[in-house]
TORPALUM-66104 format. One record per residue: x, y, z of N, C-alpha, C in turn. Coordinates in steps of 0.05 Angstrom, whole numbers, plus 5000, padded with zeros to 4 digits. Last residue first. Layout:
n_x; n_y; n_z; ca_x; ca_y; ca_z; c_x; c_y; c_z
X; Y; Z; X; Y; Z; X; Y; Z
...
END
This chain:
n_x; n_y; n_z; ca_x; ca_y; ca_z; c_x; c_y; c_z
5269; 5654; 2218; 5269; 5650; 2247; 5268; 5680; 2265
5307; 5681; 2185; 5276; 5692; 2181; 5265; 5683; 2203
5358; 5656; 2189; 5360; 5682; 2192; 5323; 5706; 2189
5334; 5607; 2187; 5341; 5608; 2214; 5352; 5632; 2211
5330; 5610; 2124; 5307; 5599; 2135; 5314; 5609; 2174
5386; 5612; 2104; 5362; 5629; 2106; 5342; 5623; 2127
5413; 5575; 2122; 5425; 5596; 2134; 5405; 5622; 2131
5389; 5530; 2108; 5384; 5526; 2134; 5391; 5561; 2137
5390; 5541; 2050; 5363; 5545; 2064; 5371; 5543; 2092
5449; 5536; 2054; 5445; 5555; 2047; 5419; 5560; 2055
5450; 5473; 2059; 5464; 5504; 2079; 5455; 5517; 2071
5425; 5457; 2017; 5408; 5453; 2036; 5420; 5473; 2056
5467; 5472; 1971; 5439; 5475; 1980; 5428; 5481; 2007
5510; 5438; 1998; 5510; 5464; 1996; 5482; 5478; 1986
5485; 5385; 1983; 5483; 5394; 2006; 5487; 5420; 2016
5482; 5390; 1927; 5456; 5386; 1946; 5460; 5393; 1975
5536; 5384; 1920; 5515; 5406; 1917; 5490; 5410; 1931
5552; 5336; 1939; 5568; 5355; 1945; 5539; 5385; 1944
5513; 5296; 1920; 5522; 5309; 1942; 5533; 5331; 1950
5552; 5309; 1862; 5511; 5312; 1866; 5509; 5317; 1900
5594; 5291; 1879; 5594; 5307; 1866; 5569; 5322; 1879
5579; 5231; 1885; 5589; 5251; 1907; 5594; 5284; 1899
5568; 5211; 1839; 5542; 5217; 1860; 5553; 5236; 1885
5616; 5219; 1805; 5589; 5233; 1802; 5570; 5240; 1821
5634; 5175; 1849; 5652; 5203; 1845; 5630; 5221; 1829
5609; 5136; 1827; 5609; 5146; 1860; 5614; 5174; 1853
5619; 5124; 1771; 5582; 5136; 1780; 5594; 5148; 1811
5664; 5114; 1775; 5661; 5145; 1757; 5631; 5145; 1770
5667; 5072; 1798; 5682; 5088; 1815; 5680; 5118; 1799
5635; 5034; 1760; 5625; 5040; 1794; 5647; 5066; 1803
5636; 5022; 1705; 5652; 5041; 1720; 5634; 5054; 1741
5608; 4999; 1659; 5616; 4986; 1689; 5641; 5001; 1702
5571; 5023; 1629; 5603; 5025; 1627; 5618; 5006; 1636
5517; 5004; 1653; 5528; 5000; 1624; 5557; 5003; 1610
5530; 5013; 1701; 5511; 4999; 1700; 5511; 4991; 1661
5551; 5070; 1713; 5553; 5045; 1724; 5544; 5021; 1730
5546; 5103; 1674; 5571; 5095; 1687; 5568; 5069; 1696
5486; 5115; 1669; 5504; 5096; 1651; 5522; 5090; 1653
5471; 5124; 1725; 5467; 5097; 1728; 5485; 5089; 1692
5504; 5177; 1721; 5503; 5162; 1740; 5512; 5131; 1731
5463; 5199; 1677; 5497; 5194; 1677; 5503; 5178; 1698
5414; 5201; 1709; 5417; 5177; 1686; 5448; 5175; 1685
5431; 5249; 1742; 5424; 5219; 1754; 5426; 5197; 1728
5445; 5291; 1709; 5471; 5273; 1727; 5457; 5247; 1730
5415; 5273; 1647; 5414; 5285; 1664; 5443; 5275; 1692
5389; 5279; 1583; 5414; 5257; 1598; 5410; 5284; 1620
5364; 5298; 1545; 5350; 5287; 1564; 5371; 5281; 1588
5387; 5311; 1493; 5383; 5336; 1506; 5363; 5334; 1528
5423; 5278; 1463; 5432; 5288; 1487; 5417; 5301; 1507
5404; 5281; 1418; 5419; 5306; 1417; 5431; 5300; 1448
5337; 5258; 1441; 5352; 5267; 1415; 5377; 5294; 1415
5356; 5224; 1506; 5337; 5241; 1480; 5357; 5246; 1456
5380; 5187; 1538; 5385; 5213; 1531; 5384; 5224; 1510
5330; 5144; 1554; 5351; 5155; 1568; 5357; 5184; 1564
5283; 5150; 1525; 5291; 5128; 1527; 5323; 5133; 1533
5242; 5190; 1536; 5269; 5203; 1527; 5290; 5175; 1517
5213; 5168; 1582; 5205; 5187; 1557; 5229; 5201; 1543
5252; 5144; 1607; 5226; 5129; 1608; 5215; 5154; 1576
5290; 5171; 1628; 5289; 5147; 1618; 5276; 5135; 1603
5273; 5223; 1640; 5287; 5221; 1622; 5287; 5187; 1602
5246; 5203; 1690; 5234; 5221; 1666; 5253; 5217; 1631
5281; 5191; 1724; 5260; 5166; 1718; 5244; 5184; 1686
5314; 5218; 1741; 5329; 5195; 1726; 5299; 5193; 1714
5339; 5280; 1780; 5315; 5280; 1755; 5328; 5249; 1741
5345; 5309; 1825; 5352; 5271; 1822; 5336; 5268; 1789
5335; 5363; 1821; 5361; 5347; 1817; 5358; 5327; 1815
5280; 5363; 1841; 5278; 5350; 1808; 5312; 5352; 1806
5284; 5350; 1892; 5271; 5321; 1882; 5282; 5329; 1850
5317; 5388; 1910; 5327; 5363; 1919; 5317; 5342; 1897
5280; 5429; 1891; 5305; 5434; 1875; 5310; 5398; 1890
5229; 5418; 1927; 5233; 5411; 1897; 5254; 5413; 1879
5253; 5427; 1978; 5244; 5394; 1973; 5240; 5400; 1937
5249; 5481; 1974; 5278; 5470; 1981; 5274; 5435; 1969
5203; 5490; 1969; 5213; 5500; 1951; 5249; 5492; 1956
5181; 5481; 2011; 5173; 5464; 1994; 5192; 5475; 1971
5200; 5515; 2052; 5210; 5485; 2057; 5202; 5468; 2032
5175; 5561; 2025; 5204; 5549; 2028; 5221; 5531; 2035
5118; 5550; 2038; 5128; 5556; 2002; 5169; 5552; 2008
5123; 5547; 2090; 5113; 5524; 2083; 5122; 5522; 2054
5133; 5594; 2111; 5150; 5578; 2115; 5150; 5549; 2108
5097; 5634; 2089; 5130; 5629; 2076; 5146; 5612; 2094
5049; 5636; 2100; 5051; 5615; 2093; 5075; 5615; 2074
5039; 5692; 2112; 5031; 5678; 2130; 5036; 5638; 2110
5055; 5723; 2057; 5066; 5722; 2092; 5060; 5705; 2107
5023; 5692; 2018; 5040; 5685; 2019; 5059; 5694; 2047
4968; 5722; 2043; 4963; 5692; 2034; 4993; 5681; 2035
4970; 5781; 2048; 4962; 5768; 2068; 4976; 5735; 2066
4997; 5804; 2002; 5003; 5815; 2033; 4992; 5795; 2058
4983; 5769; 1957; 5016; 5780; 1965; 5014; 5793; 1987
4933; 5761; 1963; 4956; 5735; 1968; 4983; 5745; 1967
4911; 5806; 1964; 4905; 5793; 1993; 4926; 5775; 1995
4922; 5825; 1915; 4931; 5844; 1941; 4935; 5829; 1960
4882; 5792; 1877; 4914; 5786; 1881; 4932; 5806; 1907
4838; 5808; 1907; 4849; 5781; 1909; 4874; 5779; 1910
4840; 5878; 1931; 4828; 5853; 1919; 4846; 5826; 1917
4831; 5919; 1990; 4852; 5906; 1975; 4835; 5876; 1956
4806; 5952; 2020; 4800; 5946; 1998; 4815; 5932; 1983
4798; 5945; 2077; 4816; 5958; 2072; 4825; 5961; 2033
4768; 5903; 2078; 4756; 5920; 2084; 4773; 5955; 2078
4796; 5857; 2059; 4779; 5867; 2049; 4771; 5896; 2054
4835; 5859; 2101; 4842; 5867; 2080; 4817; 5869; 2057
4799; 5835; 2138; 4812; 5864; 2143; 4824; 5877; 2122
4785; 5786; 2118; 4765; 5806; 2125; 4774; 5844; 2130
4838; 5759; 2122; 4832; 5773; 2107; 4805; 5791; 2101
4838; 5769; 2171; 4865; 5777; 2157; 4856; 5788; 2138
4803; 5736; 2193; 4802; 5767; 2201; 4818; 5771; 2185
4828; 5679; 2179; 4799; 5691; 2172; 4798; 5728; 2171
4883; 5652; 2195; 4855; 5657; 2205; 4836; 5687; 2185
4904; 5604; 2162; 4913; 5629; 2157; 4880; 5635; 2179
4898; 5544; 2156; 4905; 5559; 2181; 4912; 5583; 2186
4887; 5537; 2103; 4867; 5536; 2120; 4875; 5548; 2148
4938; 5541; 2089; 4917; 5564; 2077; 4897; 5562; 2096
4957; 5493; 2097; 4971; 5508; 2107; 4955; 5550; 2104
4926; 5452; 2069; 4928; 5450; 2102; 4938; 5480; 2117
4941; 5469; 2021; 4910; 5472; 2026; 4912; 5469; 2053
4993; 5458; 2020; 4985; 5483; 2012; 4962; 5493; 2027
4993; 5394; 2013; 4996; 5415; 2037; 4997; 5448; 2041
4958; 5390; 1971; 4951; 5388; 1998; 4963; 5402; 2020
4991; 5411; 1927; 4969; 5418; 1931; 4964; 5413; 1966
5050; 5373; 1941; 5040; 5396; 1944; 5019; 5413; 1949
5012; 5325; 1917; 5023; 5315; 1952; 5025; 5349; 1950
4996; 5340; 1862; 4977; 5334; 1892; 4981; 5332; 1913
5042; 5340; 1835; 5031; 5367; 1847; 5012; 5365; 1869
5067; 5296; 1806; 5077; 5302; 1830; 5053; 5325; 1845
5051; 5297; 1753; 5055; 5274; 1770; 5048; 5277; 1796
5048; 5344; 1729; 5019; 5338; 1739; 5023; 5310; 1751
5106; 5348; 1733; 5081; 5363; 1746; 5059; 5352; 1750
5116; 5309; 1696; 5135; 5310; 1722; 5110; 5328; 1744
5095; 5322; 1644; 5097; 5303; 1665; 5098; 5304; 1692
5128; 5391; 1646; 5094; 5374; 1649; 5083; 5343; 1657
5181; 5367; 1645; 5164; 5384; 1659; 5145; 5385; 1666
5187; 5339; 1593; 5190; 5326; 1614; 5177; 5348; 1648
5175; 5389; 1561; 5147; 5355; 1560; 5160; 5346; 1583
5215; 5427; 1570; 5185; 5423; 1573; 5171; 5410; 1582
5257; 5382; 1553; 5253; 5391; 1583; 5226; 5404; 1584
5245; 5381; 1495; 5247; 5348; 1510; 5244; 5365; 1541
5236; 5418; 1458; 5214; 5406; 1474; 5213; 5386; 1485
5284; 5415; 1424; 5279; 5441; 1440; 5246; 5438; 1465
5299; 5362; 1403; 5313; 5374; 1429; 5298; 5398; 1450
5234; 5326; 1389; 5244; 5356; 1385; 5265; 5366; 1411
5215; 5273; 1409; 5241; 5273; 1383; 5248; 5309; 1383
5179; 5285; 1448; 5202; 5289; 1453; 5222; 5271; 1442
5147; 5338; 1398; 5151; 5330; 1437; 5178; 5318; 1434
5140; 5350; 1358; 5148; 5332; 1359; 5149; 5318; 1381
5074; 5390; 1344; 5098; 5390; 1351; 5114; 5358; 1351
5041; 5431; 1315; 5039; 5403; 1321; 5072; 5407; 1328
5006; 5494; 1305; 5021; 5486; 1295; 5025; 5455; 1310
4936; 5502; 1310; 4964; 5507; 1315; 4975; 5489; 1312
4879; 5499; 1296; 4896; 5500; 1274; 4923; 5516; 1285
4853; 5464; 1352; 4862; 5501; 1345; 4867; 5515; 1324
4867; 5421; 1330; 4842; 5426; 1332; 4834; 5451; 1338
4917; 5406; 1341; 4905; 5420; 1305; 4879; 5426; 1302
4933; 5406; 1384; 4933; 5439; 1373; 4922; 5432; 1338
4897; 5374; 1408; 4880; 5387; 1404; 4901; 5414; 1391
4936; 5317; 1372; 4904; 5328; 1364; 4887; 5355; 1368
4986; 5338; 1407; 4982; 5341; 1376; 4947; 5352; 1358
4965; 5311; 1457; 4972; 5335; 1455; 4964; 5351; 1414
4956; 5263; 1430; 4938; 5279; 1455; 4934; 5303; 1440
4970; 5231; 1373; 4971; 5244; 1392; 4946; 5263; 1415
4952; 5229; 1315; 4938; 5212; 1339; 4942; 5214; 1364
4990; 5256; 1293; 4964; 5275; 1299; 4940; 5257; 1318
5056; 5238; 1314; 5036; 5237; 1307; 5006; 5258; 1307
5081; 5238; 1377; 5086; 5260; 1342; 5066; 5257; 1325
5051; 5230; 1436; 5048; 5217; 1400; 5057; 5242; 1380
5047; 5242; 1489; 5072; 5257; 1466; 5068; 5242; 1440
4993; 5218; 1505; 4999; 5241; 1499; 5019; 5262; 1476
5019; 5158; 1497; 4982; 5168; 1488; 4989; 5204; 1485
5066; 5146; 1507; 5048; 5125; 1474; 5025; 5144; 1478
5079; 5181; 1547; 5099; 5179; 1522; 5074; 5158; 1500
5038; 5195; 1587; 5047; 5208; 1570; 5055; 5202; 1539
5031; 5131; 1599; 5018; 5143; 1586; 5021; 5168; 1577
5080; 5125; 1621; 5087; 5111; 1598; 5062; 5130; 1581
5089; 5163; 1659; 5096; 5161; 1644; 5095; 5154; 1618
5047; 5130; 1694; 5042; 5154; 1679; 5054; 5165; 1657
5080; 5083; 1700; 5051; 5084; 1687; 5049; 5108; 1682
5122; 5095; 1727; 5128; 5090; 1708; 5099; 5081; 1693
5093; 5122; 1774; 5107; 5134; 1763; 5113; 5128; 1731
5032; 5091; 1792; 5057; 5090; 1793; 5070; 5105; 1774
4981; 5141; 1812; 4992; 5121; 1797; 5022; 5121; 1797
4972; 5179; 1864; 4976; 5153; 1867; 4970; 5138; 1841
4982; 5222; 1836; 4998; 5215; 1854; 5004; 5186; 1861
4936; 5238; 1811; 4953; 5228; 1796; 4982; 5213; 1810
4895; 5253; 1845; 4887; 5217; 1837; 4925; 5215; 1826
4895; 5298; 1871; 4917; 5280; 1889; 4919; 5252; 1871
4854; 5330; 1836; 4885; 5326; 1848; 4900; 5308; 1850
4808; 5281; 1863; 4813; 5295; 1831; 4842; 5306; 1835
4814; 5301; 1917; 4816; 5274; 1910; 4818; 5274; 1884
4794; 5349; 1912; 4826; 5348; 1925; 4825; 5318; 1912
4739; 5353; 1894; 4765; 5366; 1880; 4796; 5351; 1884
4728; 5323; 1936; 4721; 5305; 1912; 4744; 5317; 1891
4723; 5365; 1980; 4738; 5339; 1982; 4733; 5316; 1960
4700; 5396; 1959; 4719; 5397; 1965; 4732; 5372; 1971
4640; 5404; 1942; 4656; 5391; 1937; 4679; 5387; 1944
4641; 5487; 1959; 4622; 5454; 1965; 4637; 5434; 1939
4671; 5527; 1965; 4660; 5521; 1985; 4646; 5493; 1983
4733; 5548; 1936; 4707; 5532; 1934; 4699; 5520; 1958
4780; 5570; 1952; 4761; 5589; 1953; 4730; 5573; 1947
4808; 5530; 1954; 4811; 5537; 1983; 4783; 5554; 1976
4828; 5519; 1899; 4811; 5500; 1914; 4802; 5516; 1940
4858; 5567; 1897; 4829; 5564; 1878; 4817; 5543; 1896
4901; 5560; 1915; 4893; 5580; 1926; 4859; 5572; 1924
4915; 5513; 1893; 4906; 5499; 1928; 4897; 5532; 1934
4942; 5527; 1854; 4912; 5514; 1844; 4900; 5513; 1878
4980; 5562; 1857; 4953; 5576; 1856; 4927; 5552; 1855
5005; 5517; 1881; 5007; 5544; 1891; 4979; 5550; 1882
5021; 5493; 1833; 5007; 5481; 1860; 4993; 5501; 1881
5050; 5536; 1805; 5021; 5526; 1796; 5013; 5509; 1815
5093; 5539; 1830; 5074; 5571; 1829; 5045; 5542; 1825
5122; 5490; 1817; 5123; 5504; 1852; 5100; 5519; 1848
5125; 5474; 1770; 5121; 5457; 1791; 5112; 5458; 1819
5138; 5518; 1741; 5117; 5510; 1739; 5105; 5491; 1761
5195; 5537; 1765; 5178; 5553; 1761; 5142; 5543; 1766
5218; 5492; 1782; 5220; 5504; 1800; 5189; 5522; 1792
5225; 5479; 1727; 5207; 5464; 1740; 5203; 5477; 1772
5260; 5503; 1711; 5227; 5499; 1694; 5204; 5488; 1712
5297; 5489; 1739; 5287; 5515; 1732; 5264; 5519; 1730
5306; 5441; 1730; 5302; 5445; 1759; 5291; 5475; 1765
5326; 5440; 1672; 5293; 5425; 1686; 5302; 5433; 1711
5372; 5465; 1693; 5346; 5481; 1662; 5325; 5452; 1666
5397; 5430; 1706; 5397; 5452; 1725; 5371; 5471; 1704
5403; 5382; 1675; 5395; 5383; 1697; 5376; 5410; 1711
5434; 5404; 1627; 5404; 5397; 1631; 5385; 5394; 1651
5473; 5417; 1653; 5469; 5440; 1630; 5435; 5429; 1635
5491; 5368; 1667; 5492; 5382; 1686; 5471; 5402; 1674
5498; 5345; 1617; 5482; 5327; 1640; 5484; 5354; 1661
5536; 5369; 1590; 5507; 5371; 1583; 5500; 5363; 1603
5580; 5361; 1633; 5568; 5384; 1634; 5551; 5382; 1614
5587; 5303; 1621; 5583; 5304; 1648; 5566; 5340; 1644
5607; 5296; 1567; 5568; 5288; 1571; 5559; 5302; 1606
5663; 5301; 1561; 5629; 5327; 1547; 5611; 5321; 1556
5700; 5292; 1615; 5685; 5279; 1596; 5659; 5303; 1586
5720; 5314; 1654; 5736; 5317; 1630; 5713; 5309; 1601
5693; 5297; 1702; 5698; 5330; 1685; 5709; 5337; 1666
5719; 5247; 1700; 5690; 5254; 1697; 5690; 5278; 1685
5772; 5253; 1714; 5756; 5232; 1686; 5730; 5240; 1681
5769; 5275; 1765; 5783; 5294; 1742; 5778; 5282; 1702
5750; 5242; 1782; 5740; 5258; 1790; 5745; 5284; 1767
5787; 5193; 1786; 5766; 5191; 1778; 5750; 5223; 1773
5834; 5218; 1806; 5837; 5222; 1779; 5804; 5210; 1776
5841; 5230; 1867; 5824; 5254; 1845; 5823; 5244; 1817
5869; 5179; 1878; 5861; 5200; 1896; 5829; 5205; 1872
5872; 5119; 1866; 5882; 5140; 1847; 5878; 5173; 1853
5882; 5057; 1903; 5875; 5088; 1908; 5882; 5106; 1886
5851; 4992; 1880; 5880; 5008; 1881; 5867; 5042; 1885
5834; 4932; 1869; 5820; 4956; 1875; 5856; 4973; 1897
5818; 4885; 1828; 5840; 4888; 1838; 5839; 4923; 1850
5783; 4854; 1801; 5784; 4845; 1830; 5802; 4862; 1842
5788; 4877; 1753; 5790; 4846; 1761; 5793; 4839; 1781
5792; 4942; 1781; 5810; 4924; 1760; 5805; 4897; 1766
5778; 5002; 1808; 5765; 4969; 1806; 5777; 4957; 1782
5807; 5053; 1841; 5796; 5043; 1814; 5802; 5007; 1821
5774; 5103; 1886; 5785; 5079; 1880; 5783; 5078; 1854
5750; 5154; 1907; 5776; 5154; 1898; 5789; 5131; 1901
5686; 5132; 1902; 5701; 5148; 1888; 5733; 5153; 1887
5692; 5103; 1950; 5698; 5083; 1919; 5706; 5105; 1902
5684; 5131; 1990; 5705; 5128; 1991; 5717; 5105; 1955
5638; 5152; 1976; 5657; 5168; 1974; 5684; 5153; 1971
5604; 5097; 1982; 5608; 5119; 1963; 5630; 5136; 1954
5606; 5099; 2040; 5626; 5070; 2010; 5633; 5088; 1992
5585; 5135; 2062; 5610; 5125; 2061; 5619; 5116; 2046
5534; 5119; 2039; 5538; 5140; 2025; 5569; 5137; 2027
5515; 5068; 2054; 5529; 5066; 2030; 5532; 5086; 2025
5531; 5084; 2113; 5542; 5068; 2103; 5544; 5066; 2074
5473; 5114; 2119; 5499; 5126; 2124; 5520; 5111; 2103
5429; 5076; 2100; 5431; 5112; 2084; 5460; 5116; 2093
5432; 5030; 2116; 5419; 5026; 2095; 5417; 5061; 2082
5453; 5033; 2161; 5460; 5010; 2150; 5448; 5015; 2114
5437; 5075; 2194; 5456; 5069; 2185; 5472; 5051; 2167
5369; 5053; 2191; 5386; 5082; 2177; 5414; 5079; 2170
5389; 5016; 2239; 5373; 5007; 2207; 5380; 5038; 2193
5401; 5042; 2278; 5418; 5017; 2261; 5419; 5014; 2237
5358; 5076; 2287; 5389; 5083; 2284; 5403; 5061; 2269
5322; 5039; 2303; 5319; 5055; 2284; 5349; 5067; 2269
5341; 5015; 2347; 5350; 4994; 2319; 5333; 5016; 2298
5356; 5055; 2384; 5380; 5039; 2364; 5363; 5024; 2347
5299; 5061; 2388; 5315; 5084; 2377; 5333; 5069; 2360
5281; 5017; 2422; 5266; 5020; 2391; 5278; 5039; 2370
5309; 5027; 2461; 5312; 5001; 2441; 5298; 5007; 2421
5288; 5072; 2482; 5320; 5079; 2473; 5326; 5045; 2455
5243; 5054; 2497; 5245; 5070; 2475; 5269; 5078; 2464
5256; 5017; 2535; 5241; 5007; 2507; 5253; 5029; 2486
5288; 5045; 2573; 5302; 5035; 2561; 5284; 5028; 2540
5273; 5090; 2606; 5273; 5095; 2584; 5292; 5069; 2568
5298; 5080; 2659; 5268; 5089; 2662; 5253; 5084; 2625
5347; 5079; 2644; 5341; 5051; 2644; 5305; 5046; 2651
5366; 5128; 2637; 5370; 5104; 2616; 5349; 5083; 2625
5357; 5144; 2686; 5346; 5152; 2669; 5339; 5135; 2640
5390; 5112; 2716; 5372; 5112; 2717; 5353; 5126; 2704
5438; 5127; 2698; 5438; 5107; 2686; 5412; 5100; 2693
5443; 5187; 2708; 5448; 5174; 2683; 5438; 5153; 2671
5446; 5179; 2764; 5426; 5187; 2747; 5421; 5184; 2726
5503; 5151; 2766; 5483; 5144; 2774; 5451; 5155; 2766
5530; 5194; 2751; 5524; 5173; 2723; 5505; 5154; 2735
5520; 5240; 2782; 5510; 5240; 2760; 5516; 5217; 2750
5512; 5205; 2856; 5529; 5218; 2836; 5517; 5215; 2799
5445; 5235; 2894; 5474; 5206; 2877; 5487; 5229; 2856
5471; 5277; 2954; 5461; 5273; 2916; 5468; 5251; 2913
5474; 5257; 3014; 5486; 5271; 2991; 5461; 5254; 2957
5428; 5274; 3072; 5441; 5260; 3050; 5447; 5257; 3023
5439; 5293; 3127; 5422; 5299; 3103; 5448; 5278; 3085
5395; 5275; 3189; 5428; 5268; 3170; 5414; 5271; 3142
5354; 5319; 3214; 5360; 5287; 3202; 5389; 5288; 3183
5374; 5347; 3281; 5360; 5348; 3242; 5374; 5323; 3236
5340; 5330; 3344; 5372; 5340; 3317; 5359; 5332; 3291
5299; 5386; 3367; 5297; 5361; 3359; 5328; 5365; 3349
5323; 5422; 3425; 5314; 5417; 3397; 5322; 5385; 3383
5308; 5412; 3500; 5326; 5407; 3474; 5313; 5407; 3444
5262; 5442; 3530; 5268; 5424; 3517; 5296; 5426; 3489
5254; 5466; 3592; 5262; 5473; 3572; 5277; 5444; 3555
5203; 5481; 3640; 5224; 5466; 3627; 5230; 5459; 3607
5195; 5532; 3687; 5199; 5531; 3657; 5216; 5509; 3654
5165; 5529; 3748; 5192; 5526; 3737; 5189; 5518; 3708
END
């Protein structure tokens, strides 16, 4: 006689927790790191959001003896009115040029050159990179008393008479104040570029250009088919970071120009800025300037995101 067993009963199934219950166990698997987040977050806000807020919002204030009243646009419309705001602009945008040009290509080719030397290399790069790490307002200075000497005791000066070329004024000459501030500014800055040039060449692999050798293409062939494709995403993130850095252009002008050179032809938005507001005492003409400078910069930076994620 077959005896036949009842099936086991299935175990009572039991429901999902409900999502904020996950929620909060997730949170709470992760709570160091979500503490180390807010007070990252905090600290940013406190110290980049917040005074950009103020910012804007001082721009359509005016400050009277304590006495702070809304005038919407007229700060805004005081500024644009004023001649110095478009030289300051006029100058700005003609060093961001110059400098786009010289500041960007010539790191460029020097990290091509470094890349092709096989022994020293790491003595070269450190030669590079030395100028980086002097303080800003030291190099400067040694430009302006040792290099830009009008004088024939000058750097510069000494070796064009040592050419028998002509001597220049540097930067008492309007027409050689963005130049000379250019060159500074370059051989300041070009090492943090150089390097990452040189990081970014090194990861080009090898066959590329063995293939383009073989395919006879010579040097300059290799860096416009091989060298710059394979490293346009590094020449355009850097090339977005140098219009940002030489817009803020203050410390050059100041310092070798003793603000705004002969004629004007140093003053830039950022020095306009700080003479608003710091020698005028019109805090609500520097905001409304700096929001301005915002304003652009950031229409910038859209514009690379709308490139850059259409080459994506």
């Amino acid at each position: 006689m077959a005896i036949v067993t009842a099936p086991a009963p299935a175990p009572p199934r039991v429901p999902p927790p409900p999502r904020a219950t996950r929620r909060g166990r997730k949170v709470r698997d992760n709570l160091t790191g979500h503490a180390f987040l807010i007070g990252a977050v905090l600290c940013f806000a406190l110290f980049m959001w917040y005074p950009m807020i103020r910012g804007v919002v001082m721009s359509f204030q005016r400050t009277r003896r304590g006495q702070t009243t809304w005038v919407g646009w007229d700060n805004y419309s005081r500024i644009i009115a004023d001649p110095s705001f478009w030289t300051a602009w006029r100058n700005t945008l003609l060093f961001t040029v110059v400098a786009l040009v010289a500041g960007y290509v010539v790191p460029f080719l020097v990290a091509i050159l470094l890349n092709e030397f096989r022994h020293a290399q790491g003595y070269l790069r450190a030669l590079v990179y030395l100028p980086v790490m002097l303080p800003p307002a030291s190099a400067l200075f040694l430009f302006k008393f040792y290099a830009y000497d009008p004088s024939d005791a000058g750097l510069f000066n000494a070796v064009l008479s040592a050419l028998h070329l002509p001597t220049s004024q540097w930067m008492q000459s309007p027409a050689m104040t963005i130049p000379a501030m250019v060159l500074a500014s370059t051989w300041m800055n070009m090492g943090s570029a150089v390097l990452i040039y040189l990081a970014a060449l090194q990861n080009i692999p090898g066959e590329l250009y063995e293939a383009a050798e073989l395919d006879g293409a010579g040097l300059w062939r290799r860096i416009i088919h091989v060298t710059i494709p394979q490293t346009r995403l590094i020449l355009a993130l850097l090339a977005m970071l140098q219009v940002v850095a030489t817009m803020q252009l203050f410390i050059e002008p100041l310092i070798l120009a003793n603000g705004a050179g002969t004629q004007d032809s140093a003053t830039s938005v950022a020095y306009l800025i700080y003479q608003h507001g710091f020698f005028q005492n019109d805090l609500n003409g520097a905001a409304a300037l700096g929001v301005l400078m915002l304003v652009v910069l950031a229409g910038f930076s859209a514009v690379y995101v709308r490139l850059t994620a259409r080459q994506d």
